[in-house]
C-alpha positions as CSV (number, residue, x, y, z in Angstrom):
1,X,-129.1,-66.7,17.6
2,X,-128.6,-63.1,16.1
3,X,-126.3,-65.0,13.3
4,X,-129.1,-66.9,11.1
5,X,-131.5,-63.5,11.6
6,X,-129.3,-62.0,9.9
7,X,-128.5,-64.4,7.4
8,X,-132.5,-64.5,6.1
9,X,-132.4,-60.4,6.5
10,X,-129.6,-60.2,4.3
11,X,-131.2,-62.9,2.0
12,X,-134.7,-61.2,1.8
13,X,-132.7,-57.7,0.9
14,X,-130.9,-59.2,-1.9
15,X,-133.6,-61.1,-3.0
16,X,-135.7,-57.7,-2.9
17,X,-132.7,-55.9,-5.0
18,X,-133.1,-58.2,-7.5
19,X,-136.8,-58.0,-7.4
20,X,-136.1,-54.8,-7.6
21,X,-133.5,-55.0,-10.6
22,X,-135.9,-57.1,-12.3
23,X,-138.7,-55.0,-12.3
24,X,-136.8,-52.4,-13.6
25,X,-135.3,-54.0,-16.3
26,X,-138.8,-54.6,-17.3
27,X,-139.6,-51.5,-17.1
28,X,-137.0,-50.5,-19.4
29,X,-137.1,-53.0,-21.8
30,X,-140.7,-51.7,-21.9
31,X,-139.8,-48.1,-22.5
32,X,-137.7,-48.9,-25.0
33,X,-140.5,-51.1,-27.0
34,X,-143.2,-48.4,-26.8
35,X,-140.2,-45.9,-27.7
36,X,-139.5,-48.2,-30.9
37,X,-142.9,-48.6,-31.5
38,X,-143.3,-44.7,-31.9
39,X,-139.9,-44.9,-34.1
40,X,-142.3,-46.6,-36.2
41,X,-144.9,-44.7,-36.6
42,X,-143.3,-41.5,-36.7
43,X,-141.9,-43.1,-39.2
44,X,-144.6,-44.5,-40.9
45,X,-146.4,-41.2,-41.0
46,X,-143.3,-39.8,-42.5
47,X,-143.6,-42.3,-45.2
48,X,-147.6,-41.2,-45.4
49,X,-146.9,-37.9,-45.1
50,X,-144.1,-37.5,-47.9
51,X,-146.9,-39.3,-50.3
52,X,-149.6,-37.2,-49.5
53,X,-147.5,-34.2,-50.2
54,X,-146.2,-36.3,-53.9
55,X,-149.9,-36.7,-54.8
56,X,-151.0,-33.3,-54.0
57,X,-147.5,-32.0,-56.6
58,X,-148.6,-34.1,-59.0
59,X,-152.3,-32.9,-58.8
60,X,-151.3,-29.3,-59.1
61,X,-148.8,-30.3,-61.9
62,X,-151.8,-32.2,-64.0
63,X,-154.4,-28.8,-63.2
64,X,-151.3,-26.5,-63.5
65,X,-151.4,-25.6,-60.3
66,X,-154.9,-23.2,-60.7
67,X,-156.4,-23.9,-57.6
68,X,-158.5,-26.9,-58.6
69,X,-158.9,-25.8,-62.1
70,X,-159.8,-29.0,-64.3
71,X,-158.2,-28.2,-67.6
72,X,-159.5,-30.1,-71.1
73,X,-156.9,-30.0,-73.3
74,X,-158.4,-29.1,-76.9
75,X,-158.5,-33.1,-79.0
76,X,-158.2,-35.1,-75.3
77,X,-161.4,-37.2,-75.2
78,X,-162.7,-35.6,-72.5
79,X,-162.7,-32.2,-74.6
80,X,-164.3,-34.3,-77.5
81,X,-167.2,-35.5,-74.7
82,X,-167.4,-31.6,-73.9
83,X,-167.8,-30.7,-77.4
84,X,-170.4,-33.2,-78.3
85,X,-172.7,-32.6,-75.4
86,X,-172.6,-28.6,-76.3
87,X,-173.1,-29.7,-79.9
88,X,-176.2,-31.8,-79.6
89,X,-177.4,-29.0,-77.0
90,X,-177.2,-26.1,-80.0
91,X,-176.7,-27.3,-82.9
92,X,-179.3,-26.9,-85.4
93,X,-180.4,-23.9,-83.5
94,X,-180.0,-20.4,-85.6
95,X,-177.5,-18.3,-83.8
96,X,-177.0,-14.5,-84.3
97,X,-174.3,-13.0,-82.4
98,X,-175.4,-13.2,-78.5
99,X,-178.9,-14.5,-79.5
100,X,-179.9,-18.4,-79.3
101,X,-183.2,-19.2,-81.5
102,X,-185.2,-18.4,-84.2
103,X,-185.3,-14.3,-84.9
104,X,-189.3,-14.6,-85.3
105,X,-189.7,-16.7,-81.7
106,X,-192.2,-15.0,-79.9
107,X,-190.8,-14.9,-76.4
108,X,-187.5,-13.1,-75.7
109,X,-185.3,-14.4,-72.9
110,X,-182.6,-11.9,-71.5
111,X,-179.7,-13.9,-69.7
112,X,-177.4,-11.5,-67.9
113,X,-174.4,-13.4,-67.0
114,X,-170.6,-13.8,-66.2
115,X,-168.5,-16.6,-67.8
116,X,-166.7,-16.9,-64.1
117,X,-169.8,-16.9,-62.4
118,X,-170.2,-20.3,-60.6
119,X,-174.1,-20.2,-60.2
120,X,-174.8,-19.3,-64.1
121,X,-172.5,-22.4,-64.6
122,X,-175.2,-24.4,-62.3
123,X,-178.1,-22.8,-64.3
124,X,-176.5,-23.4,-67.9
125,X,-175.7,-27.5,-67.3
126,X,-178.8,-27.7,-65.2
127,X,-182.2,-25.9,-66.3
128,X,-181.1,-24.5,-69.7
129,X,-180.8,-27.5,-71.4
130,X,-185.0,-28.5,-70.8
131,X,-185.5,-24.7,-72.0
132,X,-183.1,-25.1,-74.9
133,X,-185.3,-28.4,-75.9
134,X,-188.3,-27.7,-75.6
135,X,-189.2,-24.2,-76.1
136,X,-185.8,-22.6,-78.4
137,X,-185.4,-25.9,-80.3
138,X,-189.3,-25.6,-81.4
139,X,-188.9,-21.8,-82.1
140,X,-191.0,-20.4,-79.0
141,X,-187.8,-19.0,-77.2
142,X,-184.9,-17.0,-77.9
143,X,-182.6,-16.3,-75.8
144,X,-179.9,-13.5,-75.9
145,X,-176.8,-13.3,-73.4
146,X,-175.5,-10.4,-72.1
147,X,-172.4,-9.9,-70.0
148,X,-172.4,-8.5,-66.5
149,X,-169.5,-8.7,-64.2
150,X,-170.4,-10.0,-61.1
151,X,-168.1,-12.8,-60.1
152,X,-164.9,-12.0,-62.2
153,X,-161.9,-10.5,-60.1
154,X,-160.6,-8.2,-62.6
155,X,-162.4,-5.9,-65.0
156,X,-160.3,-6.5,-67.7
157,X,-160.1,-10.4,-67.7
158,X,-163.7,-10.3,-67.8
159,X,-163.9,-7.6,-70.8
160,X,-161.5,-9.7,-72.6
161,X,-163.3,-13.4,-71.5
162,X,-166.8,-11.8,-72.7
163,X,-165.0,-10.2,-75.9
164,X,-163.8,-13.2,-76.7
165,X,-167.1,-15.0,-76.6
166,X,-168.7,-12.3,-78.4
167,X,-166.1,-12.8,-81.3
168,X,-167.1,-16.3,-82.0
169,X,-170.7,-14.8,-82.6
170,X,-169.8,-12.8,-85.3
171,X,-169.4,-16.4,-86.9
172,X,-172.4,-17.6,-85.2
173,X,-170.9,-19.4,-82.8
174,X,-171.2,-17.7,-79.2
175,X,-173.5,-20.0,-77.7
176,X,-171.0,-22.9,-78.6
177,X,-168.3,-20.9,-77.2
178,X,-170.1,-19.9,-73.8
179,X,-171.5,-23.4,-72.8
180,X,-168.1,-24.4,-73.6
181,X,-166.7,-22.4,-71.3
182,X,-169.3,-23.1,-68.7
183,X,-168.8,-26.3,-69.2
184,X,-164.8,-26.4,-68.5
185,X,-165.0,-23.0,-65.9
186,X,-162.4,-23.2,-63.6
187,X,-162.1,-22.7,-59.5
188,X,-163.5,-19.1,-59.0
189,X,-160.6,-16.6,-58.6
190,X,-157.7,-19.0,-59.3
191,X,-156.9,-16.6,-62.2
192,X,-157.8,-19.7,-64.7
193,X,-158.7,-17.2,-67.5
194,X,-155.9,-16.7,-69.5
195,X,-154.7,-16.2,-73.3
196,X,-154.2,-19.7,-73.3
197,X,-157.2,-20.9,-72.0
198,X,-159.3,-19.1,-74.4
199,X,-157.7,-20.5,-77.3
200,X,-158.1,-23.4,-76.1
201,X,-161.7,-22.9,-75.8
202,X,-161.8,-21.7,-79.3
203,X,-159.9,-24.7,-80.7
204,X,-162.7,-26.9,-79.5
205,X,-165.7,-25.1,-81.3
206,X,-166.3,-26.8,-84.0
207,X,-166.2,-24.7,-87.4
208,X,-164.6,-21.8,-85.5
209,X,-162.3,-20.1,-88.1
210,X,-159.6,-19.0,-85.4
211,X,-157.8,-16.4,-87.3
212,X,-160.8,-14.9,-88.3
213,X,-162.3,-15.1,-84.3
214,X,-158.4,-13.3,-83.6
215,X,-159.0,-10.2,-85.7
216,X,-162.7,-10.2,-84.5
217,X,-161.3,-9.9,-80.7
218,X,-159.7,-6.4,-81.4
219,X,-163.5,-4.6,-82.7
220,X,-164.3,-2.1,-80.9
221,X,-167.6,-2.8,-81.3
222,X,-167.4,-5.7,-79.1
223,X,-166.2,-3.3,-76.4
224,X,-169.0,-1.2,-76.7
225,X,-171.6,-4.3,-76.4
226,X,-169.8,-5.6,-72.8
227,X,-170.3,-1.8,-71.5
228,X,-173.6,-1.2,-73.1
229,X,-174.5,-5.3,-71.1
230,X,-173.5,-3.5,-67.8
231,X,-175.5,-0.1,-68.1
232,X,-178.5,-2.4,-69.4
233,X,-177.8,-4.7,-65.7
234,X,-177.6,-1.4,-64.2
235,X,-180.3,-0.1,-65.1
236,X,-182.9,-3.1,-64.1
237,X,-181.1,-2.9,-60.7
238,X,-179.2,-6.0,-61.0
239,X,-176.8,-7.0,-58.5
240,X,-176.0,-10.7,-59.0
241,X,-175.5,-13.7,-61.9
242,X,-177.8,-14.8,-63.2
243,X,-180.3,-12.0,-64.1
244,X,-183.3,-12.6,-66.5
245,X,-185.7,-10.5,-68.5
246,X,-188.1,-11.8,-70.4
247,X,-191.1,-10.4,-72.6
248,X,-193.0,-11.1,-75.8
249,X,-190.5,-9.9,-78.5
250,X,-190.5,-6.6,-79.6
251,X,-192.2,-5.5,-76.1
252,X,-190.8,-4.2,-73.1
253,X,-189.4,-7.2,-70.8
254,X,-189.8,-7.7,-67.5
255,X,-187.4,-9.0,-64.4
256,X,-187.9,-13.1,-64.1
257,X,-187.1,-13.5,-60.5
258,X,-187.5,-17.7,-60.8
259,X,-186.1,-18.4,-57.2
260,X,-184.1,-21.1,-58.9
261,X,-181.3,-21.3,-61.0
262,X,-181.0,-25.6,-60.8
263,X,-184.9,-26.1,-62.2
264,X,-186.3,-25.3,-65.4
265,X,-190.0,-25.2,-63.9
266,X,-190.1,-21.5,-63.0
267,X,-188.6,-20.2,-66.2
268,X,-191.3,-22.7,-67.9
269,X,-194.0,-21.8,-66.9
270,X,-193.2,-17.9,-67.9
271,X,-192.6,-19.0,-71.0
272,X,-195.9,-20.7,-71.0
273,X,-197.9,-17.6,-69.6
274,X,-196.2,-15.1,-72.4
275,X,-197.2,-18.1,-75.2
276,X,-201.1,-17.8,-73.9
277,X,-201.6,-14.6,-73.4
C-alpha cells in the first residue's frame, strides 16, 4: 500500500516545484518589468534633464549670461517701447543738468539715488510718473537727482555709471538718460554695468550727441558733483536709496520720510502742504 502513497507524495512535490518555479518566474519577469520601467524613466528624465539644462544655456546666451540681466539692444522694438514711454514721461519738460522742471517751480524735490539701486527703480516706474504729471509737468515741482552709492558693488562702476548720466545733462538730457537706465537696470550685483552697456544706454536717448556726451565723461567737474552728492547724503544722515529732501525753493529743505517708495500719495500731499503754505 506504501507504493501509490508515494506516488501522490512524489506528485504533490513536483507539482509544488513547479508551483514553485512558476511563482518565481513571475516574480522575475516582474522585476525585470519594473526594472525596465525605471530604464525608462531614468531615461526620460535624462531626456528632461539635458533640455532643461539647453534652455537654461540658451537663456544665459540671449541675457549674456549677467545673472538675469534683460538686455535692450539699442533700435530692437523693445528698446523703441523703452524710449517712448521715457519720452512721453519727460519730454517737454525743461531739463538743466541733474534738475527735472521749470527753474522758477516753487517746490524743490531732492532725489538721492543709485542707478543700481533696485528700490529707486520701483519708485521711478511707480510713483514718479503721477509726480512728473501732475505737479513738474504744470511747473509746481522740480526735481533734482543726486547720486549716492548705496547699492552699487564697486565705487568706481558707480562713479563712472553716475558720470555718465551726469554727461548727458550737460546736453539736457539726464533725466532721459536715468529713467532709461532704470528702466532696463539689470540683476543687482551681476556686474551688468559695463562700457558697453552705457553706450548702449546713450544710443537710445534720443538727440544725444554721443561724441560730445564721450568728451563730457572725462570733466572733472562731474567727479566733483558725485563726491559733493555723497557728503550732501552724508550729511542729512542718509543711509539708504531712495532719500528725499524737499523745501520751497531757495529755502532750506527738509528730510521727506514718505514710508513708501511704490505710491505717489505721500510725496503728494508734501507737495501740496509746501504749495499752501
Amino acid at each position: 500500500m506504501s507504493g501509490p502513497v508515494e506516488s501522490d507524495e512524489a506528485d504533490l512535490t513536483r507539482k509544488q516545484r513547479r508551483e514553485q518555479a512558476r511563482t518565481q518566474r513571475r516574480e522575475l519577469e516582474q522585476a525585470e518589468a519594473a526594472a525596465a520601467v525605471r530604464r525608462t524613466r531614468l531615461t526620460q528624465l535624462g531626456i528632461v534633464a539635458g533640455i532643461v539644462v539647453a534652455i537654461i544655456v540658451v537663456i544665459l546666451i540671449a541675457t549674456g549670461g549677467s545673472g538675469g540681466t534683460k538686455k535692450i539692444v539699442s533700435g530692437s522694438k523693445a528698446a523703441n517701447e523703452t524710449v517712448a514711454t521715457v519720452d512721453s514721461l519727460v519730454s517737454g519738460i525743461p531739463q538743466h543738468g541733474n534738475v527735472l522742471g521749470y527753474p522758477n517751480a516753487p517746490v524743490t524735490l531732492q532725489y538721492f539715488g543709485d542707478l543700481e539701486c533696485p528700490i529707486c527703480k520701483e519708485f521711478t516706474l511707480a510713483a514718479l510718473p503721477t509726480l512728473v504729471q501732475d505737479y513738474v509737468r504744470s511747473g509746481k515741482l522740480k526735481i533734482e537727482y543726486r547720486s549716492f552709492e548705496t547699492a552699487t558693488r564697486e565705487p568706481e562702476t558707480f562713479k563712472t555709471q553716475q558720470v555718465a548720466a551726469l554727461a548727458a545733462g550737460k546736453q539736457n538730457k539726464m533725466w532721459h538718460f536715468i529713467e532709461l537706465f532704470y528702466h532696463e537696470q539689470g540683476e543687482e550685483d551681476s556686474g551688468y554695468v559695463t562700457e558697453s552697456y552705457l553706450q548702449n544706454l546713450a544710443q537710445q536717448v534720443p538727440g544725444l550727441n554721443l561724441t560730445q556726451w564721450g568728451s563730457d565723461r572725462n570733466d572733472p567737474a562731474l567727479v566733483n558733483q558725485v563726491a559733493s552728492d555723497a557728503q550732501a547724503a552724508s550729511n542729512e544722515g542718509f543711509t539708504g536709496t531712495p532719500s528725499f529732501l524737499i523745501g520751497k525753493t531757495g529755502s532750506p529743505l527738509e528730510k521727506l520720510e514718505p514710508g513708501t517708495y511704490t505710491e505717489a500719495g505721500p510725496y503728494a500731499s508734501a507737495i501740496e502742504k509746501l504749495l499752501k503754505s
